[in-house]
N, CA and C of each residue as an Amber inpcrd file, in Angstrom:
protein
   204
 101.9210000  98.5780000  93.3020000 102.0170000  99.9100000  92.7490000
 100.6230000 100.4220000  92.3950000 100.2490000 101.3230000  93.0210000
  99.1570000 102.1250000  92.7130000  98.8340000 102.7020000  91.1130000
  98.0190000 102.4410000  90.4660000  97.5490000 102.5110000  89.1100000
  96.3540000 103.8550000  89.0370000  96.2370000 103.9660000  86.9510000
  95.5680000 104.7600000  87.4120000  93.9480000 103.8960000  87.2900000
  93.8740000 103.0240000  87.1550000  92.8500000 102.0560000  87.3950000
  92.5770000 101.8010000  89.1030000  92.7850000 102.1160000  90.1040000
  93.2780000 101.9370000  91.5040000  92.4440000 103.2670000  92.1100000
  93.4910000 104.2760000  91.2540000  92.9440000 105.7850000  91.5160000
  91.4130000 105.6220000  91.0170000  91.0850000 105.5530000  90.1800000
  89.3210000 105.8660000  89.7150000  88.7640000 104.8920000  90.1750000
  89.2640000 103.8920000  90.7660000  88.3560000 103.2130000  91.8990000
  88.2240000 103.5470000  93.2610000  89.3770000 103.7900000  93.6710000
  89.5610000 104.4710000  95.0460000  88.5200000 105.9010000  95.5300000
  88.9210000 106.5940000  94.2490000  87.6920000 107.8840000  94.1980000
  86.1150000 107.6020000  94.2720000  85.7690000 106.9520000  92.9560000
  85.0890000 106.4450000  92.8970000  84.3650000 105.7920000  94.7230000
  85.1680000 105.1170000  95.1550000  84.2320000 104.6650000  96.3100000
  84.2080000 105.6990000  97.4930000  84.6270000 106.3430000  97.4430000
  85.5550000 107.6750000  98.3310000  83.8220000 108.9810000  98.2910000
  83.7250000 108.5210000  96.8940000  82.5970000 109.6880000  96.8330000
  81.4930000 108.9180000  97.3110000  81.4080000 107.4020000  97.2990000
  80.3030000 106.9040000  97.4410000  79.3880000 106.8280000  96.4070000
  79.7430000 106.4590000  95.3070000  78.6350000 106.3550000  94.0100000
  79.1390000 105.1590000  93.4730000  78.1080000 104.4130000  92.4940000
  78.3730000 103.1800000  92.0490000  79.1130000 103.1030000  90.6490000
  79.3640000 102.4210000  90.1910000  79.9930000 102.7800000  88.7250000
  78.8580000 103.2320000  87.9160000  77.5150000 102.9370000  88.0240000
  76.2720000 103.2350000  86.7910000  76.1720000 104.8910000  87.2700000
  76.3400000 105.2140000  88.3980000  75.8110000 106.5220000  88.1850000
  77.2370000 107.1750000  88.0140000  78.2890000 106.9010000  88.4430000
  79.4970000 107.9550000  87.6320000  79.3530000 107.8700000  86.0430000
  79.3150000 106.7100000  85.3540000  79.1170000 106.5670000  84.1200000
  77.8060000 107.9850000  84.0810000  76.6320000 107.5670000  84.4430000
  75.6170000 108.5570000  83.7260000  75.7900000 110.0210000  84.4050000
  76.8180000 110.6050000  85.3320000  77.7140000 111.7170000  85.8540000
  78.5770000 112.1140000  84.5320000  78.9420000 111.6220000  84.2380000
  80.0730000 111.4880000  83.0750000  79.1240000 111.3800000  81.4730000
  77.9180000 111.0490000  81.3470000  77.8040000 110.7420000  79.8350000
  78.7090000 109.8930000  79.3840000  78.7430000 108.6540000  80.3300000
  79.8450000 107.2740000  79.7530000  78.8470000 106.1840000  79.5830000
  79.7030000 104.3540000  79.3870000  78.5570000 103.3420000  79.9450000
  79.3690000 102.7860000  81.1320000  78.7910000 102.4950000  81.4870000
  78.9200000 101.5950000  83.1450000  80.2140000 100.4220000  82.8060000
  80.1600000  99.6200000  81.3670000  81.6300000  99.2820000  80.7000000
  82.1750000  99.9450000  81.0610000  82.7660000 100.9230000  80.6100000
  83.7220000 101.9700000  80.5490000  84.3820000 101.7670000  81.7300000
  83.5880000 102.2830000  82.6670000  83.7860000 102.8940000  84.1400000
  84.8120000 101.4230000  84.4970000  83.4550000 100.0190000  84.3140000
  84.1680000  99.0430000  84.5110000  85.7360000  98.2870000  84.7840000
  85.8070000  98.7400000  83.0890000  86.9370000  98.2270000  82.4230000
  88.2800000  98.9400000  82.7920000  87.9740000 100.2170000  82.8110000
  88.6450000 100.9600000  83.8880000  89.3310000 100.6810000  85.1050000
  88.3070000 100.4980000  86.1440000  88.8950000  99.8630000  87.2900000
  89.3350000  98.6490000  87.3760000  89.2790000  97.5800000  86.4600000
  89.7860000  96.5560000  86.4370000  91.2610000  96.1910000  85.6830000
  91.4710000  97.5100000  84.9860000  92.8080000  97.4610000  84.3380000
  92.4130000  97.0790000  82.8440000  91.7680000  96.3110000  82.6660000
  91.5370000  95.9570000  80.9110000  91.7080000  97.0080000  80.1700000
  91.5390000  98.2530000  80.5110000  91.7770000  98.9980000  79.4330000
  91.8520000 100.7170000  80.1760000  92.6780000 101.1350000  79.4870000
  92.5650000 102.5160000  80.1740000  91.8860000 103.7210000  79.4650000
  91.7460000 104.7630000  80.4270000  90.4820000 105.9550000  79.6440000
  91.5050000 106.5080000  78.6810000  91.0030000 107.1410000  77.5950000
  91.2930000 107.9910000  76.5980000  91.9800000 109.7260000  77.1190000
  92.2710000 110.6160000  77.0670000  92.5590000 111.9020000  77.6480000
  91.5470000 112.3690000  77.7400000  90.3500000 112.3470000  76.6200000
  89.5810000 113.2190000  77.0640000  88.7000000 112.5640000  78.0850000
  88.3290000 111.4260000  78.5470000  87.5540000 111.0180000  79.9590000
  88.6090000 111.1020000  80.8050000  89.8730000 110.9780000  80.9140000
  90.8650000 111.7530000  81.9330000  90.6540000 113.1130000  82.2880000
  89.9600000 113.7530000  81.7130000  89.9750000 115.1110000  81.9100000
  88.8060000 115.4260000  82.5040000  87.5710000 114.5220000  82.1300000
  86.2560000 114.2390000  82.5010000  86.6350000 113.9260000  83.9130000
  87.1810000 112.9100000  84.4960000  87.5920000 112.2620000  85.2110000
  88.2660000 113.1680000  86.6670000  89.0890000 113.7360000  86.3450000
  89.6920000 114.9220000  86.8330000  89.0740000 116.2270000  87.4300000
  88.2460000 116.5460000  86.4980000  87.5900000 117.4320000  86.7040000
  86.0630000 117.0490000  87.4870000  85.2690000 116.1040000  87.5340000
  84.2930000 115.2310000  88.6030000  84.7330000 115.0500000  89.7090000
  86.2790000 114.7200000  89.9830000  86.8030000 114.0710000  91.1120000
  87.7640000 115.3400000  91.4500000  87.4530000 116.0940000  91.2340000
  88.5840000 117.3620000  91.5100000  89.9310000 117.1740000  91.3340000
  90.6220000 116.4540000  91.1990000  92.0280000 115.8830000  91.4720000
  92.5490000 116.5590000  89.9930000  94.0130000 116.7940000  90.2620000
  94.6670000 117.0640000  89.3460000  95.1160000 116.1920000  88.1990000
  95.4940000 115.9870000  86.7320000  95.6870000 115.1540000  86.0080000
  96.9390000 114.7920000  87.0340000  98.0730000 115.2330000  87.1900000
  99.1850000 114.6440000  87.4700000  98.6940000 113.2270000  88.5710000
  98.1330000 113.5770000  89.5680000  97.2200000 112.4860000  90.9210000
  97.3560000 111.5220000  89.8000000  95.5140000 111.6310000  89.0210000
  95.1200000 111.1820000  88.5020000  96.0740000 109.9820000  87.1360000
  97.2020000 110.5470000  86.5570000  97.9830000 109.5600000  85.9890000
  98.7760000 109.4220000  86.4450000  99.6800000 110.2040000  87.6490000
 100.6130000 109.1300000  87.8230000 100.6440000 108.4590000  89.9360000
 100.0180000 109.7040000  90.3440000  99.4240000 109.4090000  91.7580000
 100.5360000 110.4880000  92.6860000 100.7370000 112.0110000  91.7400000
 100.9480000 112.7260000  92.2150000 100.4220000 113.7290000  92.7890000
 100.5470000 113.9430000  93.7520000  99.0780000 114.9330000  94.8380000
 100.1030000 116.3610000  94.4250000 101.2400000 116.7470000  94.7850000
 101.5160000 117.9860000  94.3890000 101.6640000 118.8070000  93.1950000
């Protein structure tokens, strides 16, 4: 099952940037980004929104992996 840890990795490599520079894209740390894609922990709403809005994608994509 596709996660939203899955999604911000998938993007993430999609754009071609590493986790240190989305982090410093974002005003995050490179943790963050990390911990993120690995599932340990998930973003807060407001870096969802950060998140969303960098990667163009809609929140819905973005939490539940709805494109429409």
């Amino acid at each position: 099952m596709d996660t939203i840890n899955d999604r911000i990795y998938s993007l993430r490599i999609q754009a071609g940037i590493s986790q240190q520079r989305l982090a410093d894209n974002l005003n995050l740390s490179r943790r963050a980004i990390s911990l993120w894609e690995t599932g340990r922990r998930t973003p807060d709403i407001p870096s969802v929104l950060l998140l969303a809005g960098y990667f163009q994608v809609s929140l819905d994509y973005l939490i539940k992996g709805s494109r429409a």
